[in-house]
C-alpha angles and dihedrals in degrees: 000000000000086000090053096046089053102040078043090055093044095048091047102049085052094051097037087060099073088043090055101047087051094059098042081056095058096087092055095042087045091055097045106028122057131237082252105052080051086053089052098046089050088050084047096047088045093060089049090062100062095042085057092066105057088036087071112005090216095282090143089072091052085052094056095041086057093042093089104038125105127252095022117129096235091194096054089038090050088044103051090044085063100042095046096049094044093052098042095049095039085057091048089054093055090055097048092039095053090047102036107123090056090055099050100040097031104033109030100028093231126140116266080243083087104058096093080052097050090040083068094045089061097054095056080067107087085023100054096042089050088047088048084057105045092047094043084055095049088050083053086052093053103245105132082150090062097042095053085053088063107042096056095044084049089053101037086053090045093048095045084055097047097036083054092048094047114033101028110024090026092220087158116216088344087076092050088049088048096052087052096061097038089054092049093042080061097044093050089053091045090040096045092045086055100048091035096120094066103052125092141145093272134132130188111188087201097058094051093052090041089058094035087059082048090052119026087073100060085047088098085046101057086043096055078048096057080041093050092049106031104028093075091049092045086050093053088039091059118023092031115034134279089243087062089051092057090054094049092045091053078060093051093047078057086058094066090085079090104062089075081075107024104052086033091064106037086043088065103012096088105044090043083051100056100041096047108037107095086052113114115250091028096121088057089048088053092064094048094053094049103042085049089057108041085052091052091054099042088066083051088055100052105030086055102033095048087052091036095121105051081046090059088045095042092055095030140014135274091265076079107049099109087068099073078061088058091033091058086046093053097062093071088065099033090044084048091042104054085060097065100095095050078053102046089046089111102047088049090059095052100050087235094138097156085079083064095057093048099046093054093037085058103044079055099050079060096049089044100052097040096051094054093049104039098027084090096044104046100013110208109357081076088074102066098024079052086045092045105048086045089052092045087043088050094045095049086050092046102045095044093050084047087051092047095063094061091241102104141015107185122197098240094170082092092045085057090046088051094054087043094057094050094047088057083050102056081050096055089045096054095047081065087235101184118260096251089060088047089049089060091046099059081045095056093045106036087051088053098046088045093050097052091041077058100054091036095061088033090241091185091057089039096050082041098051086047097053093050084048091056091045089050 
C-alpha cells in the first residue's frame, strides 16, 4: 500500500499540473477569447474524442493487460502495439483531412473560420494516440519519476505555444490547438527515447489479435463514454447557442479538480492490480484504499462546490456565474466516474471485458433518453443531471458484475453520503447563503470528515510507531 499511495502522489501532482495551469489561464482566455470561440472549441474537442477512439481502438489496453505476463515476448508485444496504432491513426487522419470541411460545417454547425483550427486538431490524433502508448508503457515499467518529467516539460512546451497564440499574436482557439500538438510531438520523442528498448520493426500477428480480443469489447464502452462526456456539449452547441456552451465548459475546466484523483488512479490502479491481486489480504486492502479516497474527495467536493461562485468569478467574470450552478451538479458524475477503475477490478482480472461495453452502453441509453425528454423543460441543468444518473447506473453494473465474480466487496455506503453532500450543496448554492455562512460550512464538514479519516487509519499508533522508528 505504501508503494501505491507514493507512485499515486507522484502521478497526480504531474497530472495535476496540466489541470491547474488550465484553470489559472482561465482569467486571461475569458477576457480575449468569446463564449462563443470556447463553444466552438468544446464542440471541436468533442469531435476529437470520438475520432480517438477509432484512431487506436484501445489496443493499447490489450497491450498493457499482456506487459506483466510470463512467456510473452515484451519486445514483439510492445512492437506490434506501435505499429498498429500509428497506422491506424495515420490512416484515420487522411480520411478526416480530405473531408474536413464537411465535418466541421455539416456535422458539427461551426463557421468555416474554424477549419485551420479543426485541421490541428486532426493532426493530435495520431500524436496524441502514439504519446498515450509510450506513456502508458513507462507507467508499466514503474517510473512514475520519469513520467512526471514528461509530462511538465510537455506542458510547459504546449502552454508557451498557446499563451503566445492567444495573448501576443491573438490567433484565438488555433493557438490552444497548436500548443496541443507541439506538446505531444515532445511527449512521443521523450517517451519513445524511454521505452526505446523495447521498440523494434516487428510485427506478431498473435499478439495483436490477442490485444484486439482484449479491446474491441470495451470499444462500446469507450463510445457510451464519449457519449456520456460530449453528447450533452454538442446538444447545447447546437439546439441552445455557442455562447451557452462556453458557459457550461468553464464549468467543466472547474471539473478538472478532479483529475488530481482520477488520472492519478487510473494511472497506477491497474499495474498495482494486477501485481498484487493474488496476495493475501489484498480484499481487505481494497476497502482501505476506497473508503480513504471517497472521504478525500468528499472534503474536495464540498470545500470547492460550496465556493464555487467566488471561484467562477476569481478566474472569469460575472457573464459566467451560472456555471458554478452546473459546476456543483457535475460532481456527482466526475466523483462516480474516477471510481471506475476500483469497480471494474474484477472484470479486469477476468478478461470479461463485454461487461464493460454494456455497462457503459446502458448508463448511455439513460443519458440519452433523459436528456431528450427533460433538455426542453429544465435547459441546461438536463446535461449533467442526464451525465450523473448514466454514471451512477454504469458503476452499479459494473460493481455488481466485479462482485460477482468473488474478487471485491466496496464499501459503497461512503460513495451514498458523498452524493448526498453535493446534492446539499447544489441546494445551498441555489438559496444564494452568503459566502461567510458557506466558509463555516466547509469548516464544519471538512473537520468532521478529517477527524474521523484520522480515527479510521489510527493516526496516534501510526505517528507513534514512526517516532520509535526514527529513535531505533
Amino acid at each position: 500500500m505504501k508503494r501505491f499511495f507514493k507512485d499515486f502522489m507522484i502521478y497526480g501532482l504531474a497530472s495535476i499540473l496540466g489541470k491547474v495551469a488550465a484553470v489559472l489561464l482561465m482569467p486571461i482566455y475569458t477576457n480575449i477569447l468569446t463564449k462563443e470561440e470556447y463553444g466552438a472549441m468544446a464542440l471541436i474537442i468533442a469531435c476529437k474524442g470520438i475520432i480517438d477512439l477509432l484512431s487506436n481502438l484501445n489496443i493499447h489496453s490489450g497491450i498493457a493487460r499482456d506487459y506483466h505476463e510470463q512467456g510473452i515476448n515484451r519486445n514483439q508485444l510492445v512492437s506490434t502495439g506501435v505499429w498498429s496504432i500509428l497506422g491506424i491513426s495515420s490512416t484515420i487522419l487522411v480520411i478526416m483531412f480530405l473531408t474536413r470541411k464537411f465535418w466541421l460545417t455539416q456535422v458539427l454547425g461551426l463557421d468555416s473560420i474554424y477549419i485551420i483550427p479543426f485541421t490541428l486538431m486532426l493532426f493530435t490524433i495520431p500524436a496524441g494516440s502514439l504519446l498515450s502508448y509510450f506513456a502508458i508503457l513507462t507507467r508499466f515499467k514503474r517510473k512514475p519519476i520519469l513520467y512526471s518529467i514528461g509530462t511538465i516539460l510537455q506542458l510547459f512546451i504546449q502552454l508557451t505555444v498557446s499563451i503566445t497564440g492567444v495573448v501576443f499574436l491573438r490567433l484565438g482557439i488555433l493557438s490552444i490547438f497548436a500548443g496541443t500538438l507541439c506538446g505531444e510531438l515532445f511527449g512521443i520523442l521523450y517517451y519513445s527515447y524511454i521505452n526505446r528498448s523495447d521498440i523494434a520493426f516487428i510485427f506478431n500477428k498473435e499478439y495483436l489479435k490477442r490485444a484486439l480480443l482484449f479491446s474491441i469489447p470495451t470499444l462500446p464502452a469507450i463510445l457510451a463514454g464519449w457519449i456520456d462526456s460530449s453528447l450533452g456539449q454538442i446538444i447545447i452547441g447546437k439546439y441552445i447557442s455557442t455562447a451557452d456552451l462556453g458557459v457550461y465548459s468553464i464549468a467543466l475546466q472547474l471539473s478538472s479538480v478532479f483529475a488530481f484523483i482520477s488520472i492519478a488512479l487510473n494511472n497506477v490502479w491497474l499495474p498495482y492490480l494486477y501485481e498484487n491481486y493474488k496476495k493475501e489480504g489484498f480484499l481487505q486492502e481494497i476497502n482501505k484504499l476506497y473508503t480513504a479516497l471517497v472521504l478525500i474527495l468528499t472534503i474536495i467536493v464540498v470545500s470547492v462546490s460550496l465556493m464555487s461562485k467566488e471561484i467562477v468569478l476569481l478566474l472569469s467574470n460575472s457573464s459566467y456565474i451560472d456555471a458554478s450552478k452546473y459546476f456543483t451538479l457535475l460532481c456527482i458524475p466526475m466523483s462516480v466516474y474516477l471510481l471506475f477503475p476500483m469497480a471494474t477490478s474484477g472484470i479486469s482480472i477476468s478478461r470479461d471485458t463485454k461487461y464493460i461495453s454494456i455497462s457503459y452502453i446502458v448508463g448511455s441509453i439513460i443519458n440519452i433518453a433523459f436528456l431528450f425528454v427533460m433538455i426542453k423543460n429544465i435547459g441546461i441543468y438536463a446535461v449533467p443531471i442526464a451525465l450523473g444518473l448514466s454514471r451512477i447506473a454504469t458503476y452499479s453494473i459494473l460493481y455488481y458484475i466485479s462482485k460477482s465474480k468473488g474478487i471485491i466487496v466496496l464499501p459503497n455506503g461512503v460513495l451514498v453520503l458523498l452524493i448526498a453532500f453535493i446534492l446539499v450543496c447544489f441546494f445551498i448554492i441555489n438559496i444564494n447563503l452568503e459566502a461567510i455562512y458557506r466558509a463555516a460550512i466547509v469548516i464544519l464538514v471538512c473537520g468532521t470528515i478529517t477527524t474521523y479519516i484520522a480515527k479510521l487509519i489510527n493516526l496516534k499508533h501510526f505517528i507513534a510507531a514512526r517516532k520509535k522508528r526514527t529513535y531505533i
